[in-house]
C-alpha positions as CSV (number, residue, x, y, z in Angstrom):
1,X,-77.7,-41.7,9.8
2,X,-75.9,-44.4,8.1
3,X,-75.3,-48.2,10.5
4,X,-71.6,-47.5,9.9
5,X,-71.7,-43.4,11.5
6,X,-74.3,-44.7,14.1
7,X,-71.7,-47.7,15.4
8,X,-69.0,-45.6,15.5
9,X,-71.0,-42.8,17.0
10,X,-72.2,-45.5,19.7
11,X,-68.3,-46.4,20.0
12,X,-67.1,-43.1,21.1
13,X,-70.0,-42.9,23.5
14,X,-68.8,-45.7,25.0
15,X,-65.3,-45.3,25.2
16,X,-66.5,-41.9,26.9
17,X,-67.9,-43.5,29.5
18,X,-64.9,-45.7,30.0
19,X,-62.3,-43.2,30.0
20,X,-63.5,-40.7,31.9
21,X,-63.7,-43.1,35.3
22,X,-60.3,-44.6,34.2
23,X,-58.6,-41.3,34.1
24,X,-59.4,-40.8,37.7
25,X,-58.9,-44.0,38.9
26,X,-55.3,-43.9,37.4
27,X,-54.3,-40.6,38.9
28,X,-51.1,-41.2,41.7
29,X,-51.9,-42.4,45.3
30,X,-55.8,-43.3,43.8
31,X,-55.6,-47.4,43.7
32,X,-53.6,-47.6,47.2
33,X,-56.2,-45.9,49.0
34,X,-58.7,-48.0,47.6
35,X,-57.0,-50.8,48.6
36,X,-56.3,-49.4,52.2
37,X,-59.8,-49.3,52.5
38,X,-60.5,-52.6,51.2
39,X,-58.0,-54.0,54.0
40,X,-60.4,-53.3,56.8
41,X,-63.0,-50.7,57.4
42,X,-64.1,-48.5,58.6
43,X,-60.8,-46.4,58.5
44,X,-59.7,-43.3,60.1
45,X,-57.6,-41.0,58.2
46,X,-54.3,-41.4,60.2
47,X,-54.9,-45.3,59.9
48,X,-55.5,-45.3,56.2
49,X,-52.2,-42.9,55.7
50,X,-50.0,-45.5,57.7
51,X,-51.6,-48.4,55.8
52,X,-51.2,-46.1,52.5
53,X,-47.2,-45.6,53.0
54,X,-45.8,-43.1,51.2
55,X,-48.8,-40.7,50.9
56,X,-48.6,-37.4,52.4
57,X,-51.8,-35.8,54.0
58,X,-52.5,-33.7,51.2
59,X,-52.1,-36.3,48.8
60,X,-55.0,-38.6,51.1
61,X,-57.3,-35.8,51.3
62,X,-57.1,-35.4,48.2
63,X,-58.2,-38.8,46.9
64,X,-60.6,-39.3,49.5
65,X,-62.4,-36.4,48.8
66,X,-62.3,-37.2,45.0
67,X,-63.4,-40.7,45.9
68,X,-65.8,-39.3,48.0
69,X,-67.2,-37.2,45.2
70,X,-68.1,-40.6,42.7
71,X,-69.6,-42.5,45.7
72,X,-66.4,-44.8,46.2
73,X,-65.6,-43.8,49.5
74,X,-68.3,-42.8,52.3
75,X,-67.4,-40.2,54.9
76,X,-68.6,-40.3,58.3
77,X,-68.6,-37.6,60.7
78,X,-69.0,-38.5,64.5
79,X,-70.0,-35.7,66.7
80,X,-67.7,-36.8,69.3
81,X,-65.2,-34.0,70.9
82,X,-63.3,-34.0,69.2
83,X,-65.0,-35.0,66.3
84,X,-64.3,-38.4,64.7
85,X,-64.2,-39.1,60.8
86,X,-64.4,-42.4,59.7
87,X,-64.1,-43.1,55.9
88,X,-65.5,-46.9,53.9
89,X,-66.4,-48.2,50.7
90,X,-69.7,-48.0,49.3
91,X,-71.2,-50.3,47.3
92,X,-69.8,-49.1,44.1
93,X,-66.1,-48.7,46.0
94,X,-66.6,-52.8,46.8
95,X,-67.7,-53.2,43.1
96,X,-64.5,-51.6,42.1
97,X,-62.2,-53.2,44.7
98,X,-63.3,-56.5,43.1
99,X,-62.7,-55.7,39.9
100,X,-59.4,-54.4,40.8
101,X,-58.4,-57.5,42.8
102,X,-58.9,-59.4,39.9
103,X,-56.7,-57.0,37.4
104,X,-54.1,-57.5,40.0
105,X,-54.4,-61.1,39.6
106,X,-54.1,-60.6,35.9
107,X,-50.8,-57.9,36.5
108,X,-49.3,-61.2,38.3
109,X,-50.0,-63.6,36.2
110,X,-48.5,-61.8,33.0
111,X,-46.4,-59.3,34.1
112,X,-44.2,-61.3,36.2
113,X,-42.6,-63.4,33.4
114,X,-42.0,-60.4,31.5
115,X,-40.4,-58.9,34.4
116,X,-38.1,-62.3,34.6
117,X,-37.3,-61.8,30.3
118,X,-35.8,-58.5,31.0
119,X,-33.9,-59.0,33.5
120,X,-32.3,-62.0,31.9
121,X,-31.3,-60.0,28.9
């Protein structure tokens, strides 16, 4: 295989691995739960859908199990009566919670003067 094919081979692989995590994370309601969770945790699921506003139940079960599913989120079932369901971040969810704090310090700091240019015209 030529460098040139094996580089752009490479490329693709790792735009695959980029895209598929990205495509979940931007799907509606995803990045607010995340961040409800970030606020303080543990969190039950009626707190996390009055700190997520907006949301419907569906929608939150929905995410959570997704999140749940690529080790973001950690479920935790209490065999109280009733039982009690508690839901955190895991490690990887606190990795990612960083990262997104700082790409909403980045949304701020450029998209607010661009936001101000529209407006004006």
């Amino acid at each position: 295989m030529s460098e040139t094919k094996q580089t752009t081979q490479e490329n693709e692989e790792n735009c695959q691995l980029v895209y598929r995590p990205w495509n979940q994370l931007t799907k509606v309601w995803t990045l607010p739960v995340i961040h409800s969770l970030g606020l303080k945790e543990p969190a039950r699921f009626n707190e996390l859908k009055r700190r997520t506003q907006g949301i419907s139940a569906t929608s939150l079960t929905e995410r959570l199990s997704e999140l749940e599913k690529e080790n973001i989120v950690q479920r935790k079932v209490f065999p109280d009566s009733p039982p009690r369901v508690e839901y955190s971040l895991t490690k990887k969810g606190w990795e990612l919670h960083a990262i997104l704090a700082e790409f909403a310090d980045w949304a701020v700091k450029w998209g607010k003067p661009q936001a101000l240019e529209v407006k004006a015209k």
